[in-house]
Short mmCIF file of the C-alpha atoms (twelve columns), coordinates in Angstrom:
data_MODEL
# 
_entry.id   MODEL 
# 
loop_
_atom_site.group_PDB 
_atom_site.id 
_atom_site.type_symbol 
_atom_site.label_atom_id 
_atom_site.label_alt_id 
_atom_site.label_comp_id 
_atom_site.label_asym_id 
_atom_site.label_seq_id 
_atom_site.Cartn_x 
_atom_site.Cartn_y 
_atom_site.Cartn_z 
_atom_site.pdbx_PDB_model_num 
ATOM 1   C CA . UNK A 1   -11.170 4.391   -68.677  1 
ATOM 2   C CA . UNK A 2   -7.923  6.379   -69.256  1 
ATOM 3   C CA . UNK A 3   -5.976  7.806   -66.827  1 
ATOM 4   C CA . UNK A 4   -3.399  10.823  -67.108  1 
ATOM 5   C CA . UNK A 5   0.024   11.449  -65.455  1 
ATOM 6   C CA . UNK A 6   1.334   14.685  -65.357  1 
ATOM 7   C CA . UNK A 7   4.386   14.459  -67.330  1 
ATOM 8   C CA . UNK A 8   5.626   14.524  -71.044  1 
ATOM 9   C CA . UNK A 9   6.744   11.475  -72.188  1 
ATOM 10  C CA . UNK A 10  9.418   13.790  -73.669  1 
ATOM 11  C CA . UNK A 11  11.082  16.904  -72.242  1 
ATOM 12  C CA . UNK A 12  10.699  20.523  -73.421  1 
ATOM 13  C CA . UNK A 13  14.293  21.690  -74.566  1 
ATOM 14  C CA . UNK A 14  14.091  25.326  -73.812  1 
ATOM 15  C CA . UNK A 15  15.088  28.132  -76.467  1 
ATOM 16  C CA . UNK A 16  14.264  31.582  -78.093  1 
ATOM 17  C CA . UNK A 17  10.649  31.622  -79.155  1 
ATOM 18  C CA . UNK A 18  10.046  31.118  -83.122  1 
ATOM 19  C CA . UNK A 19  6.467   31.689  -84.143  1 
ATOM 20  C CA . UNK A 20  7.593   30.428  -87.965  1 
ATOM 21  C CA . UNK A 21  8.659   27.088  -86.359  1 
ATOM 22  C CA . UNK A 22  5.683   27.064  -84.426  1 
ATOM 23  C CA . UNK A 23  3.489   27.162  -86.964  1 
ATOM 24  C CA . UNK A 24  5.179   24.654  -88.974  1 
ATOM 25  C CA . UNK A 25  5.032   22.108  -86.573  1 
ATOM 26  C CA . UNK A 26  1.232   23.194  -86.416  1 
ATOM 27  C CA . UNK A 27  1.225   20.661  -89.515  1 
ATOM 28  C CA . UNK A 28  2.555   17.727  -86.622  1 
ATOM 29  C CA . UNK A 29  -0.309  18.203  -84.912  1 
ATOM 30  C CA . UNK A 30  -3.567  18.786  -86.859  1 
ATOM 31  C CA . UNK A 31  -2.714  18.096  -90.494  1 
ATOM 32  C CA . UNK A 32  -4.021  15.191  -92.753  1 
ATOM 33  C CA . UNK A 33  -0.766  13.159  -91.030  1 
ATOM 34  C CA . UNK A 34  -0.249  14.204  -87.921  1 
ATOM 35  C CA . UNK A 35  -0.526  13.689  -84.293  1 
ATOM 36  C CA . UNK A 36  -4.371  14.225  -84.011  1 
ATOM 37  C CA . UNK A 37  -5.270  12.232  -86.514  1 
ATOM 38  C CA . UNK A 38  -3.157  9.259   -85.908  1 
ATOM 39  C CA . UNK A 39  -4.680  9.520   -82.092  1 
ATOM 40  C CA . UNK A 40  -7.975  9.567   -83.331  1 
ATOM 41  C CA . UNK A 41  -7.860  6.887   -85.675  1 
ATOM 42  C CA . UNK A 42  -5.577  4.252   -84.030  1 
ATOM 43  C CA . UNK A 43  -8.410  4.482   -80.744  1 
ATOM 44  C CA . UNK A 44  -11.501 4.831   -82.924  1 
ATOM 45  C CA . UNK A 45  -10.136 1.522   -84.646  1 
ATOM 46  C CA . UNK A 46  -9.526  -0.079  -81.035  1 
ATOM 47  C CA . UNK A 47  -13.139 1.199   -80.137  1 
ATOM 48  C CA . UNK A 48  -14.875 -0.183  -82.942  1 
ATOM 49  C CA . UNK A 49  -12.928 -3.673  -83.181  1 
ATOM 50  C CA . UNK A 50  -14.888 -6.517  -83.379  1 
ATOM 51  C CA . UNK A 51  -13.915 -10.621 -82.847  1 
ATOM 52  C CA . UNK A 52  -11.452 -11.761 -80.598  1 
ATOM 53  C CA . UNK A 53  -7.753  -11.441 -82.165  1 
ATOM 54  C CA . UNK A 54  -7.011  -9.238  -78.665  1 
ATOM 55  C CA . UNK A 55  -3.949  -8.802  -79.295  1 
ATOM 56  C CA . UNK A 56  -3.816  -6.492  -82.118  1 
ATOM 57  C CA . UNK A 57  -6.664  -4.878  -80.217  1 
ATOM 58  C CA . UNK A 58  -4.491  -4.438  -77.752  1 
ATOM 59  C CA . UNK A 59  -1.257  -3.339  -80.588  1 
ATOM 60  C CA . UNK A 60  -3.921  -0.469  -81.848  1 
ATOM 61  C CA . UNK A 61  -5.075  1.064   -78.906  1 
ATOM 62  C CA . UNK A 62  -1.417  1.252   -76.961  1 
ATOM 63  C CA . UNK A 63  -0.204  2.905   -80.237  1 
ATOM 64  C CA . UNK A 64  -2.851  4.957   -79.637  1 
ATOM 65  C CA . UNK A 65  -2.783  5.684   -76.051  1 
ATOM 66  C CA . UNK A 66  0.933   6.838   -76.588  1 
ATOM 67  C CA . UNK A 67  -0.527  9.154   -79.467  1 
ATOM 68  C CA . UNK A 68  -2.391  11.228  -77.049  1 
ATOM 69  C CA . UNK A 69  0.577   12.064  -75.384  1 
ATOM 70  C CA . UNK A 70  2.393   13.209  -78.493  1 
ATOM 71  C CA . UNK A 71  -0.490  15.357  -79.042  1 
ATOM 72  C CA . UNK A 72  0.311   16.958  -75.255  1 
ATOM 73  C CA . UNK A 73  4.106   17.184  -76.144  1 
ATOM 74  C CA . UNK A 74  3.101   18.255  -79.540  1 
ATOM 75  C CA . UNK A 75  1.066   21.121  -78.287  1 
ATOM 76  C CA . UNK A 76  3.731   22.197  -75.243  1 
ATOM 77  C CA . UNK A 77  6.155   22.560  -78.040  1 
ATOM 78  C CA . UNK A 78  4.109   24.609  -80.366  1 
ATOM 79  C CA . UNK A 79  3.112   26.971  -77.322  1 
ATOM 80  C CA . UNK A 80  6.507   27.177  -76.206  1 
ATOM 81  C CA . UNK A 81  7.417   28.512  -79.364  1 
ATOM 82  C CA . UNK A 82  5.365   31.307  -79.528  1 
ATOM 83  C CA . UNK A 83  5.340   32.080  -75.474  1 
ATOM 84  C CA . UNK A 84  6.865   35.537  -75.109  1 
ATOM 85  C CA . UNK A 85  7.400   36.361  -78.929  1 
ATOM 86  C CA . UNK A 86  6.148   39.441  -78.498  1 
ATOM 87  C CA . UNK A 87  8.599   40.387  -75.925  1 
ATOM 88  C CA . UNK A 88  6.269   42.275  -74.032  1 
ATOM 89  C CA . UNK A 89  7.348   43.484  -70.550  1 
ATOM 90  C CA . UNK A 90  4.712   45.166  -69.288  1 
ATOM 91  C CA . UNK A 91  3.034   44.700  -65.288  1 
ATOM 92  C CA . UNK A 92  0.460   42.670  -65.392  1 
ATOM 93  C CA . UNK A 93  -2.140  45.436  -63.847  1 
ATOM 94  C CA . UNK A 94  -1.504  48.195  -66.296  1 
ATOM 95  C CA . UNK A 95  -3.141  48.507  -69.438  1 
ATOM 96  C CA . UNK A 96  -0.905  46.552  -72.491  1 
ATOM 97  C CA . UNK A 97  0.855   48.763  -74.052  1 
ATOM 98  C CA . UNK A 98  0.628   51.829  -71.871  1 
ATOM 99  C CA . UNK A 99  3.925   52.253  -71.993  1 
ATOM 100 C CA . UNK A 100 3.878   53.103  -75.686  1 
ATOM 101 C CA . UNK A 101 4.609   50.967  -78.397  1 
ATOM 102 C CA . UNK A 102 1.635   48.055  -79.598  1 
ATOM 103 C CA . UNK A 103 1.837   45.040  -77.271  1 
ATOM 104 C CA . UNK A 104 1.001   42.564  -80.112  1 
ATOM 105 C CA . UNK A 105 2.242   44.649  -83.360  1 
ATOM 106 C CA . UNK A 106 4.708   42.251  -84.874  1 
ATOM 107 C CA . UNK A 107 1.543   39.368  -84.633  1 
ATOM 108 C CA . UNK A 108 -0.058  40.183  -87.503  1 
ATOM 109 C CA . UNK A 109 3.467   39.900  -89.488  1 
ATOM 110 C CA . UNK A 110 3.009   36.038  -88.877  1 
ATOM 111 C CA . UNK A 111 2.428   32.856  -90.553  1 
ATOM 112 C CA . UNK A 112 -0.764  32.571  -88.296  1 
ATOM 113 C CA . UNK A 113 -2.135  35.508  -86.344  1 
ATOM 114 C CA . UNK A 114 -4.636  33.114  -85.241  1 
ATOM 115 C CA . UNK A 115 -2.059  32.285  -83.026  1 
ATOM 116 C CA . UNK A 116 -2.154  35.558  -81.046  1 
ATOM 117 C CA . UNK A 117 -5.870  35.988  -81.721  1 
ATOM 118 C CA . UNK A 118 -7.605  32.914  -80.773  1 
ATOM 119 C CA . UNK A 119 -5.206  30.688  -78.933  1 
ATOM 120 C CA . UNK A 120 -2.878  33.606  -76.584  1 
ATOM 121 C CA . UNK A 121 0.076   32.537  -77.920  1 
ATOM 122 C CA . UNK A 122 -0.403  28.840  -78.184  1 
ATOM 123 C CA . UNK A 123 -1.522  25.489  -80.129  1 
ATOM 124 C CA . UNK A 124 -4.115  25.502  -82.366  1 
ATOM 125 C CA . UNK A 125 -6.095  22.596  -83.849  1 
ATOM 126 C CA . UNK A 126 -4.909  23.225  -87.261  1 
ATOM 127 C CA . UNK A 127 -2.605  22.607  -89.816  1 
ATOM 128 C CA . UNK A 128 0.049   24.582  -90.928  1 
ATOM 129 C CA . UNK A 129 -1.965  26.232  -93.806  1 
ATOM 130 C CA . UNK A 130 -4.252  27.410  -90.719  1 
ATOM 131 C CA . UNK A 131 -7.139  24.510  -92.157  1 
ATOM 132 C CA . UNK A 132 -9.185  23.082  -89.293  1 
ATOM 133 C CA . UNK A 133 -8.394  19.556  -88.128  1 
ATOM 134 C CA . UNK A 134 -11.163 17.363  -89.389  1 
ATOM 135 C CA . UNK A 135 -12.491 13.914  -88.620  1 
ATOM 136 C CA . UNK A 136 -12.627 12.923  -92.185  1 
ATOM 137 C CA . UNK A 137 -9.198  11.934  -92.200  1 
ATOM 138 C CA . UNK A 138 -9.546  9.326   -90.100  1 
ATOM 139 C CA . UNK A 139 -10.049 5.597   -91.590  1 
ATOM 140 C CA . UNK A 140 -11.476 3.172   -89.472  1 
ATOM 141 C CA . UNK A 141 -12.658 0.421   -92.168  1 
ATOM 142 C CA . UNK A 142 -13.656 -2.711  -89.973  1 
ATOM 143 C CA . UNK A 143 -11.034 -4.728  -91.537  1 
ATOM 144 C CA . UNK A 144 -7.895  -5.496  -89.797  1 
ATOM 145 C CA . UNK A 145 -5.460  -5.960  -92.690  1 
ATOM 146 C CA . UNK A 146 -6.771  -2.890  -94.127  1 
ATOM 147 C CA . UNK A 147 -6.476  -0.620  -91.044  1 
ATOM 148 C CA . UNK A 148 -2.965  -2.308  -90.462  1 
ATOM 149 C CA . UNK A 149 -1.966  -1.479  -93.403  1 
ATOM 150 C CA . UNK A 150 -3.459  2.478   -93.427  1 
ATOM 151 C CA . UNK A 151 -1.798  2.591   -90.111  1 
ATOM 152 C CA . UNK A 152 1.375   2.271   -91.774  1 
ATOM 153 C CA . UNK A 153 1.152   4.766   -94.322  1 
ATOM 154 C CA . UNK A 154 0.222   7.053   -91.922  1 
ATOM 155 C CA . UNK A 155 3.309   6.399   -89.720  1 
ATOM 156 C CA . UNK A 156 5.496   6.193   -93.108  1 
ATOM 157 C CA . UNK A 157 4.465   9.645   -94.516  1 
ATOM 158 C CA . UNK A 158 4.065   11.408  -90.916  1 
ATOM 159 C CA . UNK A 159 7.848   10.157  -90.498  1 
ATOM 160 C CA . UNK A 160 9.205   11.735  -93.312  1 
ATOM 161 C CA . UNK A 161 7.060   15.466  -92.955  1 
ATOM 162 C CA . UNK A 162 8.612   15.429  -89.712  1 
ATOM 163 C CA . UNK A 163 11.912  14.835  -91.002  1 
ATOM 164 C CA . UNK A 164 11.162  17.694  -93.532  1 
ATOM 165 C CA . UNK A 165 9.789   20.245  -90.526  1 
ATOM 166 C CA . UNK A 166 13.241  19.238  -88.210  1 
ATOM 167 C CA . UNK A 167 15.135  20.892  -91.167  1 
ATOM 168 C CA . UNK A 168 13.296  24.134  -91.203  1 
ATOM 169 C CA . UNK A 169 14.737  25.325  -88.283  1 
ATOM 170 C CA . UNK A 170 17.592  24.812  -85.726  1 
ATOM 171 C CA . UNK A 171 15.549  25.887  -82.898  1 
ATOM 172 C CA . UNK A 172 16.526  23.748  -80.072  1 
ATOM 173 C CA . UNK A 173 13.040  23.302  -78.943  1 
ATOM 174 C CA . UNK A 174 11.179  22.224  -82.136  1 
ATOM 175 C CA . UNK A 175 14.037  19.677  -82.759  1 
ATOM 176 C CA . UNK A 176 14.015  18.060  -79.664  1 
ATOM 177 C CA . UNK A 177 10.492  17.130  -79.823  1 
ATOM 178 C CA . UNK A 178 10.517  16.299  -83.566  1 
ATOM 179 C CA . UNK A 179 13.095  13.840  -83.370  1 
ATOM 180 C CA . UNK A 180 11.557  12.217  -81.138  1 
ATOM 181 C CA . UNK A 181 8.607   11.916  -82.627  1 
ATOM 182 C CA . UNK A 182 10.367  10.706  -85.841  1 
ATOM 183 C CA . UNK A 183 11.864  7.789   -83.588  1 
ATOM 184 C CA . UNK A 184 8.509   6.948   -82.646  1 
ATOM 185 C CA . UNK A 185 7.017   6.862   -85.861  1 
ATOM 186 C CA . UNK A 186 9.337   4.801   -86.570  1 
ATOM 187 C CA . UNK A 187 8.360   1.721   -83.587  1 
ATOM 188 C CA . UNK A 188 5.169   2.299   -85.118  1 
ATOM 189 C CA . UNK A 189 5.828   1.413   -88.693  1 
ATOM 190 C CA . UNK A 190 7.356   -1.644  -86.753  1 
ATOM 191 C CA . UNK A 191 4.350   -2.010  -84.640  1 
ATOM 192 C CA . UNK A 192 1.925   -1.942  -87.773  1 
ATOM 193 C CA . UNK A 193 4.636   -4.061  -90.012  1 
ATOM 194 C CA . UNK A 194 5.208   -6.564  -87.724  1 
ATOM 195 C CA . UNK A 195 1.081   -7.262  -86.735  1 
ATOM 196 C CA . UNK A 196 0.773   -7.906  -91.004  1 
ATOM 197 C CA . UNK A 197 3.606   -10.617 -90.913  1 
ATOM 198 C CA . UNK A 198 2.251   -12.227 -88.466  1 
ATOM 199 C CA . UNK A 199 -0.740  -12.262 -90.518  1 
ATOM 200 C CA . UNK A 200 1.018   -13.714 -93.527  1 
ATOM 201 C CA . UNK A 201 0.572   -10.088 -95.231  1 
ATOM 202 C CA . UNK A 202 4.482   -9.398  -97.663  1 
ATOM 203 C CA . UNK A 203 3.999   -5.955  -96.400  1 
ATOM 204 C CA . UNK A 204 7.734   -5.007  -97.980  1 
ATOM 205 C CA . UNK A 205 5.901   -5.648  -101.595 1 
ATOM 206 C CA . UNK A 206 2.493   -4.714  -100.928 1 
ATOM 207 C CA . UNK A 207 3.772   -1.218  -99.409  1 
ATOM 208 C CA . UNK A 208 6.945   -0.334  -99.798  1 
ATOM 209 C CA . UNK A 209 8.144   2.305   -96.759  1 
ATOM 210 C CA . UNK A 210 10.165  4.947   -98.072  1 
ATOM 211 C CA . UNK A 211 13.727  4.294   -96.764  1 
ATOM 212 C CA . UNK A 212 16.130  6.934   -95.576  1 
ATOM 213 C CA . UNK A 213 18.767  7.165   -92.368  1 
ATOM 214 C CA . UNK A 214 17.280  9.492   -90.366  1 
ATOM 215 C CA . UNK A 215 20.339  8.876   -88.133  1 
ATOM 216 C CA . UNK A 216 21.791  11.549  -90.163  1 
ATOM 217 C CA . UNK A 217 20.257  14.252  -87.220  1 
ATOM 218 C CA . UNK A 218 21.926  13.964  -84.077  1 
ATOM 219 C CA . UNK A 219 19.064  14.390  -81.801  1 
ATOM 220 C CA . UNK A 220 17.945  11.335  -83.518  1 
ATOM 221 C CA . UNK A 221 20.723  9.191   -83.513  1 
ATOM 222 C CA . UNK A 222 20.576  9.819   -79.539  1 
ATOM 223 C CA . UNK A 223 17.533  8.313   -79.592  1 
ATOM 224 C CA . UNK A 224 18.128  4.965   -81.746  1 
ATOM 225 C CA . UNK A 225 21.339  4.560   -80.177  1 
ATOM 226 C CA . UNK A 226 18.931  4.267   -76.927  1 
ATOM 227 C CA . UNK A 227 17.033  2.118   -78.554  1 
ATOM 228 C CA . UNK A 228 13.610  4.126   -78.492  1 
ATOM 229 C CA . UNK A 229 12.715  2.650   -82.220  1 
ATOM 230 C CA . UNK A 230 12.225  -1.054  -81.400  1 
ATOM 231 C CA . UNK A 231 10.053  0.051   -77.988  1 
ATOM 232 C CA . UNK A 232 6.007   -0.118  -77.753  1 
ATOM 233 C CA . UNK A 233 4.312   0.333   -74.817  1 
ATOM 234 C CA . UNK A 234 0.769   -0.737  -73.507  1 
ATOM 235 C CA . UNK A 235 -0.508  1.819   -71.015  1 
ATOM 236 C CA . UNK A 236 -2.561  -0.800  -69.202  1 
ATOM 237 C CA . UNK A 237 -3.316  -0.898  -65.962  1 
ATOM 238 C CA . UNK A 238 -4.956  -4.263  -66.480  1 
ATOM 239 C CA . UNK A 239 -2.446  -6.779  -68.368  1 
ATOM 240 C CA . UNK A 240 -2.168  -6.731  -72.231  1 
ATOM 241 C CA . UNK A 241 -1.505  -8.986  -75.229  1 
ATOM 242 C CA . UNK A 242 0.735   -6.775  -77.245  1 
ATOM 243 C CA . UNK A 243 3.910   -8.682  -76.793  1 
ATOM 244 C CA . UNK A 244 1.914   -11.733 -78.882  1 
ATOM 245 C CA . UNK A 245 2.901   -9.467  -81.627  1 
ATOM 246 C CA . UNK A 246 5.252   -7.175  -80.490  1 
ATOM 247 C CA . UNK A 247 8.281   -8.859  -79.812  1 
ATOM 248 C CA . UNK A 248 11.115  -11.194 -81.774  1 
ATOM 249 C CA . UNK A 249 13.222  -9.578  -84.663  1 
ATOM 250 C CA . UNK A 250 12.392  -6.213  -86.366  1 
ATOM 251 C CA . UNK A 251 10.099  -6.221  -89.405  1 
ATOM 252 C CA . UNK A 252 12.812  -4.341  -90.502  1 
ATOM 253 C CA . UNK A 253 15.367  -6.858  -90.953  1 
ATOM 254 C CA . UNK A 254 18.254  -4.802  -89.339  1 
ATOM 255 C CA . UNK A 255 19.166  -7.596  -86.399  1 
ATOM 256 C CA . UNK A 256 17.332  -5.348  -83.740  1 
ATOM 257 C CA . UNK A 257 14.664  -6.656  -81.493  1 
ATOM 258 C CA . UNK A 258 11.221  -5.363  -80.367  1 
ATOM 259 C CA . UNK A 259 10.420  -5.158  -76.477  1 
ATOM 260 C CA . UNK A 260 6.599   -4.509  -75.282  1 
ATOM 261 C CA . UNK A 261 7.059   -2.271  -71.912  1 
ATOM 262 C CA . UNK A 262 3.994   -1.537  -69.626  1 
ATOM 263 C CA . UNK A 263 5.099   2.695   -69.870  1 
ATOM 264 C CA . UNK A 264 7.934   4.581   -70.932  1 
ATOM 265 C CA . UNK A 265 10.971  3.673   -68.836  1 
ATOM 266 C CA . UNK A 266 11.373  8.017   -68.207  1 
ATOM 267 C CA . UNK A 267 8.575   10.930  -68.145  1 
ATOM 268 C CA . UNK A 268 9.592   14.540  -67.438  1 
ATOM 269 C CA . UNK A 269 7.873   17.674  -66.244  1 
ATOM 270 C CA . UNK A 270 5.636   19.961  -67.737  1 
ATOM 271 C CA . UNK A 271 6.772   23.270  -68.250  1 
ATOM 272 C CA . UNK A 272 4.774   26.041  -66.808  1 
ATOM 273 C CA . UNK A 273 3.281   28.681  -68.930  1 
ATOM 274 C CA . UNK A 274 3.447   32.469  -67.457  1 
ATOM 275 C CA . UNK A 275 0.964   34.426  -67.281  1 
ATOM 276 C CA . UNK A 276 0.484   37.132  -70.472  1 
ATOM 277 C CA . UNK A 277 -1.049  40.390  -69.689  1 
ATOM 278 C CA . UNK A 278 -0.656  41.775  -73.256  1 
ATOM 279 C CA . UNK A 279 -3.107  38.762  -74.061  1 
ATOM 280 C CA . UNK A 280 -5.615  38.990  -70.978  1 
ATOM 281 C CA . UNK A 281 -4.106  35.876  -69.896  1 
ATOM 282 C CA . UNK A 282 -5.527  34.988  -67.264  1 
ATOM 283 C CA . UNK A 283 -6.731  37.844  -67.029  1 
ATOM 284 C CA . UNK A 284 -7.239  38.642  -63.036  1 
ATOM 285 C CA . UNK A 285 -7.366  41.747  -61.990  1 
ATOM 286 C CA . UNK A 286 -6.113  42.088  -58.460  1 
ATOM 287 C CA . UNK A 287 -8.892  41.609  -56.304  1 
ATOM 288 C CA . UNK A 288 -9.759  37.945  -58.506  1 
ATOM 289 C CA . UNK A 289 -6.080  37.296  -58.108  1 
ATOM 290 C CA . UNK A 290 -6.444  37.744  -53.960  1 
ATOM 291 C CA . UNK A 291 -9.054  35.561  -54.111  1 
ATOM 292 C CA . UNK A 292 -6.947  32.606  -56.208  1 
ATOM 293 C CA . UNK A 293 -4.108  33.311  -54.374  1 
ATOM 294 C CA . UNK A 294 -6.676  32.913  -50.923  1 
ATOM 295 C CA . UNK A 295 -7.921  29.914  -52.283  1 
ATOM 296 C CA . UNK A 296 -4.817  28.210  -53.228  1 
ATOM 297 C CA . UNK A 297 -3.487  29.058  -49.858  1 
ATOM 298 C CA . UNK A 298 -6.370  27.210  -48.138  1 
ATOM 299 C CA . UNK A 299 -6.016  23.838  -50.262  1 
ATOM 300 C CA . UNK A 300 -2.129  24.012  -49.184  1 
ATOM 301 C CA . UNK A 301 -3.470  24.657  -45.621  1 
ATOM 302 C CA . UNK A 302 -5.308  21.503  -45.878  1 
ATOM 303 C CA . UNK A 303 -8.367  23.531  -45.287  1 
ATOM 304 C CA . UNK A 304 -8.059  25.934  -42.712  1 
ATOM 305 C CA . UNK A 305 -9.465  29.315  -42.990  1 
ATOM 306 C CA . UNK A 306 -6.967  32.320  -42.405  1 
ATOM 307 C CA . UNK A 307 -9.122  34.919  -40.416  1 
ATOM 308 C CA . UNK A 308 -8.352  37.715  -42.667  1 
ATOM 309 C CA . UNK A 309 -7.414  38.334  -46.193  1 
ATOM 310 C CA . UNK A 310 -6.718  41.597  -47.242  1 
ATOM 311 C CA . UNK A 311 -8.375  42.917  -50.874  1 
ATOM 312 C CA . UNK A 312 -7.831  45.766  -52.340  1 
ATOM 313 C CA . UNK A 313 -7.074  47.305  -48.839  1 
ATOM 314 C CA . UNK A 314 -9.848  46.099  -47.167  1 
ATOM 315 C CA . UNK A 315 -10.077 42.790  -44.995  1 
ATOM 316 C CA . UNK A 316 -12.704 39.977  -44.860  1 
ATOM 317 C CA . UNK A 317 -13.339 37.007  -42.592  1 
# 
């Protein structure tokens, strides 16, 4: 069973929207690297596991535990992004673009009208060529040296096209969640690394990880310099052998050490997304919105019934 806190385990750094940023990150989240598919492959390796090593069980699946909420932070970001790009100001009752002017004109100028089409101005599951995700790229083989070492790869070459995405823009937003996602990549190359050694695997020959100092961004550096890289955390409610394997020196031979924490040590809020008349978004009209706004008053009531609520000018018991 899996259960969900609401919170990002990173926060949304607020700035202009930037649809092009948006949809390069799209690539982060459902391309043959990203988010979604190391999710779905580090738990459908966990679910499928068989014998009784636990602990790298137990390695696998809190990787992939914490994936799912980089998919979450993944997917705020991306929305964020494209929230209000069309700078539309109109009421939310009237008509879009009554005013004058075409509410959604400059969409189809983008990278991805899909974006304004299909998902209102928010994450899609899709790369940043617009492709589908797909559950082919996920590689579960049944043996644990293998899917250590595919694990790895996938960490290795996610690292660096998130390195490559953080300089396509300066946006504020997009670089605050990348580089943290490049710090975690990295504890997961650790993760993966160190689970091999202890298997007598000479991963450093085998499969050489592409070295570079991603240090080099400052949003980063604030993050290593926290220590964020030599961090893995179990999300169990119900003990965990992890720290069998992840603890003692780095893989990485750097004189850091790795610590196994139940959670995060910090979550932060989830930022609320307005409403968007110009894309039917919710999409009440009044009367509907009486009634949520009736009903919502009622739970905060803790159930009692307000004799009348006026709709539309009328009034009901």
């Amino acid at each position: 069973m899996f259960y969900h806190s609401q919170n990002l385990i990173n926060p949304i750094v607020p700035d202009e929207p930037d649809p092009s940023a948006a949809n390069a990150l799209q690539e982060g989240l459902g391309g043959q690297f990203g988010e979604m598919r190391t999710m779905m492959q580090y738990l459908f390796q966990s679910f499928n596991f068989r014998g009784k090593a636990t602990p790298y069980m137990d390695l696998i699946q809190g990787v992939g535990i914490e994936e799912i909420s980089h998919v979450e932070l993944i997917t705020k970001t991306i929305s964020q992004l494209l929230d209000g790009s069309p700078r539309y100001q109109g009421d939310k009752y009237e008509a879009p673009s009554a005013g004058g002017g075409i509410a959604l004109e400059m969409a189809k100028e983008q990278q991805n009208p899909h974006h304004y089409i299909v998902g209102a101005q928010a994450a899609l599951p899709v790369d940043a060529a617009g492709n589908p995700w797909s559950g082919s790229y996920v590689h579960n083989h049944g043996n644990l040296v293998l899917d250590l070492m595919d694990n790895l790869v996938v960490e290795a070459t996610g690292r660096i096209q998130k390195c490559r995405i953080y300089q396509m823009s300066s946006n504020k937003t997009l670089r605050a969640t990348v580089a943290f996602l490049i710090v975690r990549d990295e504890a997961h190359q650790a993760a993966f690394a160190k689970a091999l050694e202890t298997l007598g695997v000479d991963w450093g020959k085998v499969l050489p990880v592409p070295k570079f100092d991603s240090s080099q961004f400052p949003e980063v550096k604030r993050l290593l310099d926290l220590g964020l890289h030599r961090e893995q955390y179990t999300f169990r409610m119900d003990g965990s052998l992890m720290e069998q394997i992840f603890s003692g020196p780095s893989p990485f031979n750097d004189g850091t050490e790795l610590t196994t924490l139940k959670e995060p040590r910090e979550s932060y809020p989830i930022p609320e997304a307005p409403e968007r008349p110009e894309e039917f978004a919710p999409g009440l009209d009044e009367e509907m919105q009486a009634l949520a706004d009736a009903f919502n008053e009622f739970k905060e009531s803790g159930g009692k019934v307000k004799k009348n609520v006026a709709i539309k000018g009328k009034k009901k018991k």
